[in-house]
Each structure stands twice: as C-alpha cells, then as structure tokens.
N, C-alpha and C positions, 0 to 999 in steps of 0.2 A: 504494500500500500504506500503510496507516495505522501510525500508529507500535505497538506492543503493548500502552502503558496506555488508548491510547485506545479499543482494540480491545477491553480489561478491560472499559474504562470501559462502553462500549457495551451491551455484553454483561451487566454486571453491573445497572444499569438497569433494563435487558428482563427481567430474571430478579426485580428489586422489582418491578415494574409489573405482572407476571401475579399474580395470586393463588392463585396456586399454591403459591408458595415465599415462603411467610411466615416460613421459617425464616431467611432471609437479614437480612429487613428484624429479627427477632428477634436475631440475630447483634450487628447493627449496635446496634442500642440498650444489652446488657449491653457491649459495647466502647467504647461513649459513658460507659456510666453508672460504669466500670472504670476508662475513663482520668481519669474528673473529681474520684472520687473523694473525694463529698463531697453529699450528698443536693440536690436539685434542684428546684424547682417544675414543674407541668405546663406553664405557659406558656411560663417560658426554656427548657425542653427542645424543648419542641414547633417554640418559634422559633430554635432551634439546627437542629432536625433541617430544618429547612423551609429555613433561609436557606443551609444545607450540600447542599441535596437529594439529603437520606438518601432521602428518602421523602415523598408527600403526607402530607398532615393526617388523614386517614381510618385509611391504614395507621399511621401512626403509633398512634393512638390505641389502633386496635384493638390491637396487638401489645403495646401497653405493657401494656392492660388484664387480654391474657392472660398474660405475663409474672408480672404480679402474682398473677393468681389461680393459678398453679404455683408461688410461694413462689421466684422466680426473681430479685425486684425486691419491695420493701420497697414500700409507701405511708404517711406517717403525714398527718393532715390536723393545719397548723397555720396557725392565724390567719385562720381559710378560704381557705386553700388547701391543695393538694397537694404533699408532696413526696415526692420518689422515689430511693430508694437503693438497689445492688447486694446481695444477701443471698450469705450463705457459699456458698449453689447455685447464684448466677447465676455468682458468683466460677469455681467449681466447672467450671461448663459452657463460659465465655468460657476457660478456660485451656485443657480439652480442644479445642475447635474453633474457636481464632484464625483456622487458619491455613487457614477457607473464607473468611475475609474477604479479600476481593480487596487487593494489597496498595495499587495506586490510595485505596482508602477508607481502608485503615487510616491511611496516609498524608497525605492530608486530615484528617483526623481528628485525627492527631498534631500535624501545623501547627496547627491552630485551637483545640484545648481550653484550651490555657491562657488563651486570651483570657477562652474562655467560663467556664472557671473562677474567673477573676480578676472577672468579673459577676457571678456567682452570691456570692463572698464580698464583694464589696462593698454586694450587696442583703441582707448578713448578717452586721454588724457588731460587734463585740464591743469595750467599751471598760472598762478596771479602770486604775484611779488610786487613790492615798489621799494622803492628807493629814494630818502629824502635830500633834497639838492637843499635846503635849507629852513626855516620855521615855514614859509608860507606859501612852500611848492616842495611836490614829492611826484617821481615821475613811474606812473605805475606799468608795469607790462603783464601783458596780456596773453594767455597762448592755449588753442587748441590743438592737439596732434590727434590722427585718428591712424590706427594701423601703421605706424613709425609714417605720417604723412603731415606736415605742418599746414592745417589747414586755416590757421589765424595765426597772426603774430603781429601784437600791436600795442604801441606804447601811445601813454596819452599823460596831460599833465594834470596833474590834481590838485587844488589848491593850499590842502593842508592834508598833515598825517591823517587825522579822521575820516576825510573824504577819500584817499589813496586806500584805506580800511573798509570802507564801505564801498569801494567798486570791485575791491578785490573779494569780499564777501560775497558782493551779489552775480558775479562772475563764476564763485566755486560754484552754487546752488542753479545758476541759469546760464549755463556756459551755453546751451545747444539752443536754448530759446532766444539770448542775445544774438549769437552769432547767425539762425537763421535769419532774424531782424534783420541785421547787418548786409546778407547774402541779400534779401529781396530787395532793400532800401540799393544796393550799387545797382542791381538788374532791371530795377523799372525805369524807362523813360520816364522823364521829367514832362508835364505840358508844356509844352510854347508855344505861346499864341503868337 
C-alpha cells in the first residue's frame, strides 16, 4: 500500500497529463504566481514550473497564455521580455478554489518559492544611495538592473539630506512603478499645436 501523498501524488499527475483538466494545471500556476508575489519572467516561471514538474513546457504555456487572455494573470512586456503577475481575478479565483490543489503540490510549492522568489529579485535589483555635496544639497543616484541589465541609472539633486532620504525610500518601495512613469512620460509625444 502506498503511502497517501504519494497516492495524491500519482493521481494528481495523471489528472495534469490528460488534457482534459487544464483547470488543474491552471490552479497550479495563479498558486505559483500568489505565492511569489511579485511579477515574473516567462522563462524563470517556465523553469520553475519545469524543474518543480508542475507540468511540461507545452501545458504550461498554453495555460499561462489563456490565463492571461481571461484577465486572470497580468502580462506586461519589459526589456523584451515577459513578465507575469497575478491580477485582483486570479487573486479572486486562487482564494475561492485553493483547496482543489492537492495538498502534496501546494506543499512543494510552499518549500520552494522562496528560493524562487529570492531569483526572480535578485534578476531585479534596485539600488538608491546619495551623497551629501554639503548642508543644502545631496546628490542622490538612482539605479535599476534587471537580469545583470542596467535598465535606469540616474542621478538627481536633492535639496537636503531628508529629501535625498525620502526619494531614496520611495525609490526602494516603487522602483518598477516610478521607473514605468519614467518609461511612458520619454515615449509619449508631447502636443504641439
């Protein structure tokens, strides 16, 4: 007699492997992208779900794909790539129906994301330091890296140490919010009349 989780185990497998119940393999993804909680790339997700065997490469794809297009999982394309985040309806849906996730998976899943989490921020790094030129100016820099890629890098003046302290704060906390700001505010044309 096998022990129970592996009988889970088993079973729950054969239930991703048919194509039938895509909802499962669906399950498993907004509980990934819930517990990580923090937007994601295609490929570190893909090689999470693959080296975890949530699920092959194919399933995965496809399910993330439809995920997105029901507003269940966010996409936004940055630096060419993808990345993927939980939306208030995936949130929504993973709180209603946790508790078809077999608890084996959720379980694995609980041991491991922090790892994967701890990869995903370190492929997305946020640096704010300043440096005081004298009592009534402090010159703060600014810097995004994503995947060893410097995708901001920007110094600015601040009028005193407090204010150099307070942009470098709101920089830790909103690095990807500013910095979209930043992106959309150089790519729009300006009116002129």
């Amino acid at each position: 007699m096998q022990p129970r989780n592996n009988i889970c185990y088993n079973l729950f497998m054969e239930k991703i492997s048919s194509s039938k119940d895509a909802a499962a393999c669906k399950l498993l993804i907004l509980y990934v992208l819930e517990k990580l909680n923090i937007a994601a790339g295609n490929i570190e997700l893909t090689g999470y779900i693959i080296e975890e065997r949530l699920m092959d490469f194919l399933s995965f794809q496809q399910r993330i794909n439809e995920l997105t297009a029901t507003g269940h999982i966010a996409s936004v394309p940055r630096d060419g790539k993808t990345l993927y985040g939980i939306t208030d309806k995936g949130i929504a849906l993973i709180s209603e129906m946790r508790d078809l996730i077999p608890c084996v998976e959720k379980n694995r899943i609980d041991r491991t994301i922090y790892k994967f989490n701890r990869h995903v921020i370190n492929e997305r790094s946020v640096v704010a330091d300043y440096t005081p030129e004298d009592e009534n100016k402090s010159i703060v820099r600014l810097e995004l890296n994503e995947g060893g890629f410097v995708a901001l890098d920007l110094k600015i003046a601040a009028a005193s140490k407090e204010e150099a302290r307070f942009i470098c704060n709101n920089w830790k906390t909103r690095a990807m919010e500013i910095y979209s700001g930043i992106v959309d505010l150089l790519l729009n044309q300006p009116d002129i009349d």
